[in-house]
C-alpha positions in Angstrom: 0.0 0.0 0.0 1.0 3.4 -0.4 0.1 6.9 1.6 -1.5 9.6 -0.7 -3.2 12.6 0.1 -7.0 12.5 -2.0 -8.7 15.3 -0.9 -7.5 17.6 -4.5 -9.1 19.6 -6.2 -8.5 20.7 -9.7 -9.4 22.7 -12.2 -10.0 20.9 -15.6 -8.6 23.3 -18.4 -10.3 21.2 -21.5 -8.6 21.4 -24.6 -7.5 24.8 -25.4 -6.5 26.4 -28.9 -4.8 29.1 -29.8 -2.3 31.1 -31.8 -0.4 34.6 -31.2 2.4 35.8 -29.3 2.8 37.2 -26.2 4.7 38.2 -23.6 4.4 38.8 -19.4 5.5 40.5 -17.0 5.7 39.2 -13.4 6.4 41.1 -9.9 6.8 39.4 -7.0 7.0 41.3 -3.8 8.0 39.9 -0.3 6.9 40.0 3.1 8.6 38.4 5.7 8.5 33.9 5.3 6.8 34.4 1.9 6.8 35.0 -1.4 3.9 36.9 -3.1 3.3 36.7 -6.8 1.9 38.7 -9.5 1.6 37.9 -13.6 1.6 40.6 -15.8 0.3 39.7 -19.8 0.5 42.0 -22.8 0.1 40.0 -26.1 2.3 40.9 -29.0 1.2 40.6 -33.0 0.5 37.3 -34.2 1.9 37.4 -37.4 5.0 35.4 -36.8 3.1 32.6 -35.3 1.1 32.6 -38.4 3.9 32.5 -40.8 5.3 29.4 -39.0 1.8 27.9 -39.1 1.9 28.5 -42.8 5.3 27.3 -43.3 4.9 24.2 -42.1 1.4 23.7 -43.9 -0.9 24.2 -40.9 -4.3 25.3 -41.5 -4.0 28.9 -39.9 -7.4 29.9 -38.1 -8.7 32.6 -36.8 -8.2 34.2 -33.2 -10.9 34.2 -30.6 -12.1 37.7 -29.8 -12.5 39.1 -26.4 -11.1 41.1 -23.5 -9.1 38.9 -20.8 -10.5 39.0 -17.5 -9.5 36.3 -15.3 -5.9 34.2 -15.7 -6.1 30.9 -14.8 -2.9 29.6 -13.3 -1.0 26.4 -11.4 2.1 26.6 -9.7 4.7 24.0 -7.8 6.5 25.4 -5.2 9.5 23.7 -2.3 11.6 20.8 -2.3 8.1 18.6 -2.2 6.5 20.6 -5.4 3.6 21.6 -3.8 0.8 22.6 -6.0 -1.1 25.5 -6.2 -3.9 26.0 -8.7 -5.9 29.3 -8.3 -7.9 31.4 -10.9 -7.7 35.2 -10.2 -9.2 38.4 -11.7 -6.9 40.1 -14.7 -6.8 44.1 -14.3 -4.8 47.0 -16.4 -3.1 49.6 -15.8 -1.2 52.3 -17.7 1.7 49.1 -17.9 -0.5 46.7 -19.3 -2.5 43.7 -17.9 -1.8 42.1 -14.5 -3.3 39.6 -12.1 -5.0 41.0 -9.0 -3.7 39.8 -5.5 -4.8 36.4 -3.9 -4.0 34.8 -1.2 -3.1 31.2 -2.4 -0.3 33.0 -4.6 1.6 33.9 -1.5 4.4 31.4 -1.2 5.6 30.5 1.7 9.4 30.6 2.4 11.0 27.7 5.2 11.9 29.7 8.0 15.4 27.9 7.6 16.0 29.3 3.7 16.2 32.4 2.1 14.8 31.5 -1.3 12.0 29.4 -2.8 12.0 27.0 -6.3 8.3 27.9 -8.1 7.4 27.1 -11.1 4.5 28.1 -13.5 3.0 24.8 -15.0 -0.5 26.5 -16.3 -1.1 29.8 -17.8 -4.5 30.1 -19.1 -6.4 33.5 -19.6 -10.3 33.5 -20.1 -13.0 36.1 -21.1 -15.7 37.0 -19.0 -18.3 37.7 -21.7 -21.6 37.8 -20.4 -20.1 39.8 -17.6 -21.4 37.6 -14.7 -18.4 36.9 -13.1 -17.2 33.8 -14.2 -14.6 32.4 -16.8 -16.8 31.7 -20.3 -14.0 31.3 -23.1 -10.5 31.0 -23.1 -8.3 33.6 -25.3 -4.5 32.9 -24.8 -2.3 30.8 -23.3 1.3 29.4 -22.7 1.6 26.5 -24.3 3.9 23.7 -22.9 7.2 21.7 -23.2 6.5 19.0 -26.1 3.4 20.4 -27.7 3.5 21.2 -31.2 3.2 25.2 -30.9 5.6 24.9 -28.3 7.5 26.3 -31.4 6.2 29.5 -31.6 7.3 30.8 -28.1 10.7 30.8 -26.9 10.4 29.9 -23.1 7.2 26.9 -23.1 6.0 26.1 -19.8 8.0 22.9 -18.4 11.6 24.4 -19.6 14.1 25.7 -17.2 13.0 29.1 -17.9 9.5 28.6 -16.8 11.1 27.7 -13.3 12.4 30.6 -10.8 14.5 30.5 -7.5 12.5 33.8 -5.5 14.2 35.3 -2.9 12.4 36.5 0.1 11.7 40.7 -0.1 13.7 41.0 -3.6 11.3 42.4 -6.6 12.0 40.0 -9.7 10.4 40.1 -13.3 9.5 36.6 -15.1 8.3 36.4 -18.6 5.5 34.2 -19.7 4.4 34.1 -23.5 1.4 33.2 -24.7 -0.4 32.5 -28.0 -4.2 33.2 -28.8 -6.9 31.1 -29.0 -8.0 29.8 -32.2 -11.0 27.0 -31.7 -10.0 24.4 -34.2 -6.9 23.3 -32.7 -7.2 20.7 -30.1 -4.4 19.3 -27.4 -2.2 20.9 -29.6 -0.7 23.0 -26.7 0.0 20.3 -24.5 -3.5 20.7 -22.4 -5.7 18.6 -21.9 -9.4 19.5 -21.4 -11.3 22.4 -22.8 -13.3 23.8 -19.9 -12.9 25.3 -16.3 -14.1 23.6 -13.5 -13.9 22.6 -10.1 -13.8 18.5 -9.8 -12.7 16.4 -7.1 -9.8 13.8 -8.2 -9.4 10.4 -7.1 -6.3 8.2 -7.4 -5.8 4.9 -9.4 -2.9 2.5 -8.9 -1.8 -0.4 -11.4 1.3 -3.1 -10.5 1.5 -6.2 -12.9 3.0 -9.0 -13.1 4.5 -10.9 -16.1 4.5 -15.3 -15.7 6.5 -16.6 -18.7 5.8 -20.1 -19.7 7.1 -21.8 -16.6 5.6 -20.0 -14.3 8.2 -17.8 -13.2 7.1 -14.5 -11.7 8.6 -11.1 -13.0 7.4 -7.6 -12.1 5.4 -6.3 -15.5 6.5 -3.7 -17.5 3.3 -1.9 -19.0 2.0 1.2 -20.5 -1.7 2.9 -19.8 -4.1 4.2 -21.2 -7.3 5.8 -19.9 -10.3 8.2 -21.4 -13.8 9.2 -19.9 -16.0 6.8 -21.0 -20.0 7.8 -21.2 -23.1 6.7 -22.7 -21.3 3.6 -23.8 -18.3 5.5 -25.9 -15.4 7.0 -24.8 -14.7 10.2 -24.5 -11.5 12.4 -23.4 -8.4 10.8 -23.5 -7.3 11.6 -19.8 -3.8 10.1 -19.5 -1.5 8.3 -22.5 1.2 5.8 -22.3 1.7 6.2 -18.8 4.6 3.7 -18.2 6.4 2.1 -15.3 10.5 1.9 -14.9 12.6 -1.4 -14.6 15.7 -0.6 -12.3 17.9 -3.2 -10.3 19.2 -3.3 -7.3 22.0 -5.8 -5.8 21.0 -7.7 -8.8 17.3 -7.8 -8.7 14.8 -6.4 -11.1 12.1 -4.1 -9.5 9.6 -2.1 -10.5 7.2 1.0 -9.7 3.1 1.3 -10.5 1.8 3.4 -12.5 -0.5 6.1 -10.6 -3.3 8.5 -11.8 -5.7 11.2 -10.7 -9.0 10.3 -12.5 -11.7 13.0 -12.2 -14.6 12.3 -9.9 -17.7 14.6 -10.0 -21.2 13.8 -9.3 -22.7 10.6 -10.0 -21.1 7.8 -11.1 -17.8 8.3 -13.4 -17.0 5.5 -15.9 -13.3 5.1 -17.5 -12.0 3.5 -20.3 -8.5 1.4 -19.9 -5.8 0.3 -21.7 -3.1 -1.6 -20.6 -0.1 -3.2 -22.7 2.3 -5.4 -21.8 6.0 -4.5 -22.4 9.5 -6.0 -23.1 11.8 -5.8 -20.3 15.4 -6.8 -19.7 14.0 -8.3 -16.7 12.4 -11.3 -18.7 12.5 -12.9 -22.6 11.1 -10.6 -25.3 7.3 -11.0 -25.2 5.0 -9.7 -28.1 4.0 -5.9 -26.8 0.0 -6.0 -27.1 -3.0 -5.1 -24.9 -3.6 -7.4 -22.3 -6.2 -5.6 -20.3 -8.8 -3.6 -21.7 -12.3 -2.3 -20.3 -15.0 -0.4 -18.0 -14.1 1.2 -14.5 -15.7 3.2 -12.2 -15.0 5.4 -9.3 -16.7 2.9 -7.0 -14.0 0.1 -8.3 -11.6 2.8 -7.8 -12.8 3.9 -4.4 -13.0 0.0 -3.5 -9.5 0.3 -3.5 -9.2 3.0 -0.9 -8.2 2.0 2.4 -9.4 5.2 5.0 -9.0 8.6 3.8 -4.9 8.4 2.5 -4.2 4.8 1.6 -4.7 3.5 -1.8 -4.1 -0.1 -2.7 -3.0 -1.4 -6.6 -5.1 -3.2 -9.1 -3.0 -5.8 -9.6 -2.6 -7.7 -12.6 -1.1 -10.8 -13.4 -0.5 -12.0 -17.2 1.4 -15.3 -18.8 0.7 -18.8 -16.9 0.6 -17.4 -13.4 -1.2 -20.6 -12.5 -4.0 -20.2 -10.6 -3.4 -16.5 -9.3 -5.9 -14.0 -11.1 -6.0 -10.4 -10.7 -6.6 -8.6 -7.5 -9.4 -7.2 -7.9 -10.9 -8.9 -11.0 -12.0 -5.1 -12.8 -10.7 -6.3 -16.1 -11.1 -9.9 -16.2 -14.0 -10.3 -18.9 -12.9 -14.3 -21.0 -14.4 -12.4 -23.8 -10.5 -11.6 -24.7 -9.2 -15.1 -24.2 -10.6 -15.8 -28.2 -8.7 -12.9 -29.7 -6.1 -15.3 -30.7 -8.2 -18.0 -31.9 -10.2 -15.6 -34.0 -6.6 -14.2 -35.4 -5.3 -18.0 -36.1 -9.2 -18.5 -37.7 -8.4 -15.6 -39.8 -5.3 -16.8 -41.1 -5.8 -20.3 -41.4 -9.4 -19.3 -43.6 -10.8 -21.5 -40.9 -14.4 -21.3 -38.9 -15.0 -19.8 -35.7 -17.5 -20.1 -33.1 -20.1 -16.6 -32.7 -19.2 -14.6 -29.6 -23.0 -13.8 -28.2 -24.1 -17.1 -27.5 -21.4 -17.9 -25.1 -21.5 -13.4 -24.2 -24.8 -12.9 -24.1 -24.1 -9.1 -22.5 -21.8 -8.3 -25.0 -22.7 -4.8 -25.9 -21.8 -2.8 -29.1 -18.4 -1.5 -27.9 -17.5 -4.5 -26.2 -17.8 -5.6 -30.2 -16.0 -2.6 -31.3 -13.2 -3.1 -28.5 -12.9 -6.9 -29.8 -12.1 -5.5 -32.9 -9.6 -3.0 -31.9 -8.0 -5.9 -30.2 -7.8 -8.2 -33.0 -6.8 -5.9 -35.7 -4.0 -5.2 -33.6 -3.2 -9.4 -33.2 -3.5 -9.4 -36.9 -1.1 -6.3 -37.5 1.5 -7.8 -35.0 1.1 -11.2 -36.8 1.9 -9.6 -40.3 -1.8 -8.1 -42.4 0.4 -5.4 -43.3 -1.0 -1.8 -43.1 -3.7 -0.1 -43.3 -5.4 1.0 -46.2 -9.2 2.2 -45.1 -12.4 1.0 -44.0 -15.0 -0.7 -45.0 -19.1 -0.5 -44.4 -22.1 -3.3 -43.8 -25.2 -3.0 -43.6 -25.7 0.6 -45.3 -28.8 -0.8 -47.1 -32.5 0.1 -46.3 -32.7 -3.2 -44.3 -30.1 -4.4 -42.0 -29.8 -8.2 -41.6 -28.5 -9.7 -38.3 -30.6 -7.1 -35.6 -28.4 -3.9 -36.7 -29.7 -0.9 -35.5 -27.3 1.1 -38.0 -24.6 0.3 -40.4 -21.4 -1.1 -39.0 -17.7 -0.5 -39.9 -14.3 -2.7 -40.2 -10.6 -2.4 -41.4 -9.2 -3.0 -44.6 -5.0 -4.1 -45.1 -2.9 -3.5 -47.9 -2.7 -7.8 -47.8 -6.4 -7.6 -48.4 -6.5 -6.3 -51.9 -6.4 -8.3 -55.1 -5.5 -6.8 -58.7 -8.6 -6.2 -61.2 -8.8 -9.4 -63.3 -8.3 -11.8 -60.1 -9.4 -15.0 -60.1 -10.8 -16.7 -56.6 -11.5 -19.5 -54.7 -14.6 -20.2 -52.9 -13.2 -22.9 -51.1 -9.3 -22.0 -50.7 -9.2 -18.2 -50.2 -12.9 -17.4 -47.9 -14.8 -19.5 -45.3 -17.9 -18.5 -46.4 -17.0 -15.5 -48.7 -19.9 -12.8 -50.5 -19.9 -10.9 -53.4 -20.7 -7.4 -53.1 -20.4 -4.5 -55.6 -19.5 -1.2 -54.7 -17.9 2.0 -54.7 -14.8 2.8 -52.9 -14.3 7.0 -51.5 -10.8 7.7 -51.3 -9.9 11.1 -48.6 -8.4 14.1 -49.8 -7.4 15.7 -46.6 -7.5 13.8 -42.8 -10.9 14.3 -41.0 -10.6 14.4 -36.9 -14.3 14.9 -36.3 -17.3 14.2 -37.2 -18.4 16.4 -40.5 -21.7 16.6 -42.5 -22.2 15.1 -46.0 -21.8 18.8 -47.4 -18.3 19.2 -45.4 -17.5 15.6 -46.5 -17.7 16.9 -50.2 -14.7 18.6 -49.7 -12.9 16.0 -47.7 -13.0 13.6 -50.5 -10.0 13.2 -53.2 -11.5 10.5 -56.1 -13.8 7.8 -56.1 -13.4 4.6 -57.8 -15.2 1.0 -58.6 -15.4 -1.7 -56.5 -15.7 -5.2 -55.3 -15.7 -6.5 -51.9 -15.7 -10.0 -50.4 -17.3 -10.1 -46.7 -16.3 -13.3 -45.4 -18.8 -14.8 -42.6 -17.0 -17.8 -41.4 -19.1 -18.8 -38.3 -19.0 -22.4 -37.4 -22.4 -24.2 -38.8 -23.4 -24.9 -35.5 -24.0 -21.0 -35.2 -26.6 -20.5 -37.4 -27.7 -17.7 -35.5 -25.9 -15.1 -35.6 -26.1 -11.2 -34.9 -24.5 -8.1 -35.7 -22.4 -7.9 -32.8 -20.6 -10.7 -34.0 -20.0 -9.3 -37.6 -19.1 -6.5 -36.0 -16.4 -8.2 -33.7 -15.0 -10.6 -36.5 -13.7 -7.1 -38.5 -17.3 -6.7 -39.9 -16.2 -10.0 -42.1 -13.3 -7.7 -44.1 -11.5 -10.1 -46.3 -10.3 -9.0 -49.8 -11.5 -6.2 -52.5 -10.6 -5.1 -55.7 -10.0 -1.6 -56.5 -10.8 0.1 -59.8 -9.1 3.3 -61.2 -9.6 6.4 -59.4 -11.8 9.4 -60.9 -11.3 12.7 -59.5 -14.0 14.1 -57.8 -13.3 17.6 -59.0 -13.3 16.3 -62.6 -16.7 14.8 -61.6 -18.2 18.0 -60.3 -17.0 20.2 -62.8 -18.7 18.1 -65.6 -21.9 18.4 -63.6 -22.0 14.8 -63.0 -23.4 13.8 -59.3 -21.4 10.6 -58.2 -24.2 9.2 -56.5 -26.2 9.2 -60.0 -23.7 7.0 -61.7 -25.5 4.1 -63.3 -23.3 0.6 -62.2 -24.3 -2.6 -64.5 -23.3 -5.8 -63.1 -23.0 -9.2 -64.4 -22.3 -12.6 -64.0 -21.0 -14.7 -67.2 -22.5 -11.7 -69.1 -26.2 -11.9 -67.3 -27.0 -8.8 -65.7 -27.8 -9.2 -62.3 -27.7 -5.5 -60.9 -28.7 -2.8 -62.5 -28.3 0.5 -59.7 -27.4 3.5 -58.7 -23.7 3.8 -56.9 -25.4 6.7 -54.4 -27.8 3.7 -52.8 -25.9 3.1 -49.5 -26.5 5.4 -47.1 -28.2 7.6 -49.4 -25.1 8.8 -50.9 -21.4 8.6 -50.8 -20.9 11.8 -49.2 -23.6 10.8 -45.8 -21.1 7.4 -45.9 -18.0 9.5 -45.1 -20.0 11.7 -42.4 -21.4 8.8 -41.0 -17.9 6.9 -40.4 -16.7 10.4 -39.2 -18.7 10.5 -36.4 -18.6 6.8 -35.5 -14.6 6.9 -35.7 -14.8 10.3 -33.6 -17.4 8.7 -30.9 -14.0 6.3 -30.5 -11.2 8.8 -30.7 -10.4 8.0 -33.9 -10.4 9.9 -37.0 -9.7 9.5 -41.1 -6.7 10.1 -42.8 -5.8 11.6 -46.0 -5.6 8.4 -48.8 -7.7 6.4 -46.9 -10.1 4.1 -48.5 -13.9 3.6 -47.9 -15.5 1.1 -49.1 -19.2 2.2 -48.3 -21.2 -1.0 -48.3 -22.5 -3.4 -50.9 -25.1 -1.6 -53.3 -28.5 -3.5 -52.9 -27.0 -6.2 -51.1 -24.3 -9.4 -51.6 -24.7 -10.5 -55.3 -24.3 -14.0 -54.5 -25.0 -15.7 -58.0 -22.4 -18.7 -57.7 -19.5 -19.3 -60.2 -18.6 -17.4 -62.8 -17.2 -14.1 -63.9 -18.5 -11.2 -62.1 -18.1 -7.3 -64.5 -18.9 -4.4 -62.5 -19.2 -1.6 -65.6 -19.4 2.2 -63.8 -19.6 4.1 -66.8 -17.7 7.0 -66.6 -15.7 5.5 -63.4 -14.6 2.3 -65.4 -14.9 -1.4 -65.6 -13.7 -4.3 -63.3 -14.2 -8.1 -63.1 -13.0 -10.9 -61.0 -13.7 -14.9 -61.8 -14.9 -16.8 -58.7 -14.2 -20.8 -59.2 -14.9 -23.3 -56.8 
């Protein structure tokens, strides 16, 4: 066990963005044991943080507007960092602006020393704009060591010059730049949240252990991960790739946890973690992959509290540990355990059994969260990279109980030149046809956008086929979505026509989702559509997978593929060779044989 205080409060500064220069001016003024401080602001022009924006291709944005009136600002102070987080008016004077007095910004000084270490980890100045008092919109900051406009100051908060050694009674100046707001931009500046607010913080303790085939015991290596989770998604990322050390001592191997402050408001909190095992010199190279994945919530984490200081780990052990589990059991769902057998099923074009009769509960992220797991088993076991995504079940009617359409991943090792021909038997377990189009992004997309805005995320379109491969043991005849959408939504192989600009498109007049596909089998049509059918149109497919990657904190990237979904359905016609003409966007065929 280990002795931490609890009681904190902090205040949340939730992702800020910005962009201008700036520079302060800071007095501090002694009284006898203490150290009192006041920041001074006056922000410069903003031009040359707008040419380095432009120079390195960033999309420059505009300022926020507004008068500052209250600065924001966390300090560490002593030998034992003590931390300080106060927000205080902003006033002016014939000098510029300055921060009125408080009383949590008078350090103390030990009675035994002459000077005091603070430094300034925060700087954050909001408006007051409806004049009520309290901090509404944030207009500059400072940003910090390690973010990527750290560049456009000289001195970002976390270097040595953002650290001071005060005197008691001397009358010192400190600079602090900072860098106005503009909205778009997002962690950018090495913050994390994007609103003010008093929480309460509660503390969360991992310590692992790693059992390699014999059963020997090491302490685990591991990194974390954690985000908000609500309403079944998550939400902000709160902490990444926190990692433990490995040192030794008298030649033994030991090993730290990894702590965290999780916020704790009203009502129950829910988080989402990550955890991933590590190579260590302290045991044989293992494969680095998540081990632990899931739901807490501040009751699991408060279970762990012993009295009002003492906190106690989730422990962990991973490998053949025998018959020791984890302690407590917060992560310990078996529906993981088949990640490898699904991974072996995949490679080995081999059935596998359906997750929901044996998961009953399983919900639609635990699906989704299968699927990030596997993907990453079949990345680490060589599907090579990744290309795109692909839809199901963008049709009027959704088979398998789907409330909405459903999304997967597509590999470079999934695609298969124009002219291919197939196996029913060797190369799919139980493999569909399915014609479609395929969107490929002009530009990367890192939140949800409407069909309009997707118009002008989109580079070219092309012709498609794609092979959804539903290889569920007979025995599971019944099947539902959830287990589609675990399996990788069935992704398998496509075929990828030539790409047509969508510029080229537009300026002809010529509305993609209008473009007439025939297709045929052994020269007997069997589909005769429109390429707009699923989800109403190609440009609603790219908002809709926006917003279902964002809900997941994760976005699309420039040259990414999307495949958006079999137009009217699998064309399952048997043997034969299957033409897909597009018109305008070009021909392609493939021969399936048995």
């Amino acid at each position: 066990m280990r002795n931490f205080k609890l009681k904190l409060m902090y205040l949340a500064v939730f992702a800020l963005i910005f962009t201008s220069c700036s520079k302060d001016e800071n007095t501090v003024n002694n009284e006898q044991g203490s150290v009192t401080l006041t920041f001074g602001t006056a922000l410069q022009d903003f031009s040359r943080a707008v040419i380095n924006k432009q120079e390195i291709g960033a999309d420059v944005g505009e300022c926020i507007d507004g008068d500052p009136a209250f600065a924001q600002i966390t300090i560490e102070y002593g030998d034992s960092d003590t931390e300080v987080m106060v927000v205080v008016p902003i006033l002016e004077d014939a000098n510029g602006y300055f921060t009125g007095y408080d009383e949590d910004l008078e350090i103390p000084v030990a009675s035994s020393e002459t000077h005091v270490s603070v430094s300034l980890t925060d700087f954050v100045v909001w408006t007051d704009d409806d004049s009520d008092g309290e901090p509404d919109n944030v207009l500059w900051v400072a940003p910090k060591v390690g973010s990527e406009y750290a560049q456009f100051v000289t001195n970002p908060l976390g270097g040595a010059a953002s650290t001071w050694n005060l005197r008691a009674g001397s009358k010192t100046y400190l600079d602090v730049e900072v860098l106005c707001v503009d909205d778009r931009d997002v962690n950018l500046y090495g913050y994390q949240f994007f609103d003010i607010e008093a929480t309460e913080v509660i503390e969360f303790c991992i310590f692992g252990n790693y059992c390699d085939e014999n059963g020997r015991h090491y302490s685990a290596l591991y990194s974390v991960n954690i985000w908000s989770f609500e309403n079944g998604v998550k939400g902000n990322l709160l902490h990444e790739n926190l990692q433990n050390t490995m040192d030794m001592e008298n030649g033994d191997y030991y090993t730290s946890p990894v702590c965290m402050f999780l916020p704790d408001g009203a009502g129950m909190d829910e988080y989402y973690i990550e955890i991933t095992l590590r190579n260590s010199d302290a045991y044989e190279e293992v494969e680095e992959r998540i081990i632990r994945a899931g739901v807490i919530n501040d009751d699991d984490v408060r279970g762990l509290m012993d009295g009002d200081d003492n906190v106690d780990y989730y422990h962990f052990q991973e490998g053949n540990c025998g018959d020791i589990g984890d302690s407590p059991d917060l992560l310990g769902s078996e529906l993981f355990d088949f990640i490898d057998d699904y991974a072996g099923s995949f490679f080995n074009i081999e059935p596998f059994p359906a997750l929901t009769p044996m998961f009953p509960d399983m919900t639609i992220n635990d699906a989704y969260d299968f699927q990030d797991r596997l993907i990453k088993e079949l990345e680490n076991r060589g599907v090579g990279t990744l290309t795109g995504y692909k839809l199901g079940f963008t049709g009027d009617e959704r088979p398998f109980g789907a409330p909405k359409p459903i999304y997967g991943r597509i590999y470079s090792s999934f695609e298969v030149p124009n002219g291919s021909t197939l196996s029913l038997s060797e190369d799919f377990i139980g493999g569909s046809v399915g014609f479609e189009v395929a969107i490929i992004m002009g530009r990367d997309v890192t939140s949800a956008i409407s069909p309009e805005e997707a118009k002008n995320a989109v580079k070219a379109i092309a012709p498609a086929f794609e092979f959804a491969d539903f290889g569920f043991t007979p025995n599971n005849m019944v099947i539902d979505f959830r287990d589609i959408i675990a399996t990788n939504s069935a992704a398998r192989t496509y075929i990828l026509g030539e790409e047509t600009q969508l510029e080229n498109l537009l300026n002809q007049d010529i509305d993609p989702d209008e473009i007439e596909l025939l297709g045929t089998l052994d020269r007997n049509v069997i589909l005769d559509a429109k390429v707009g059918l699923p989800l109403d149109g190609i440009f609603k497919a790219v908002s809709f997978l926006s917003a279902e990657l964002a809900s997941r904190g994760e976005s699309l990237k420039a040259g990414d593929i999307i495949l958006t979904g079999a137009i009217r359905g699998d064309q399952n016609e048997g043997l034969g060779t299957y033409v897909g003409d597009y018109g305008i966007l070009g021909t392609i065929q493939f021969t399936l044989v048995e």
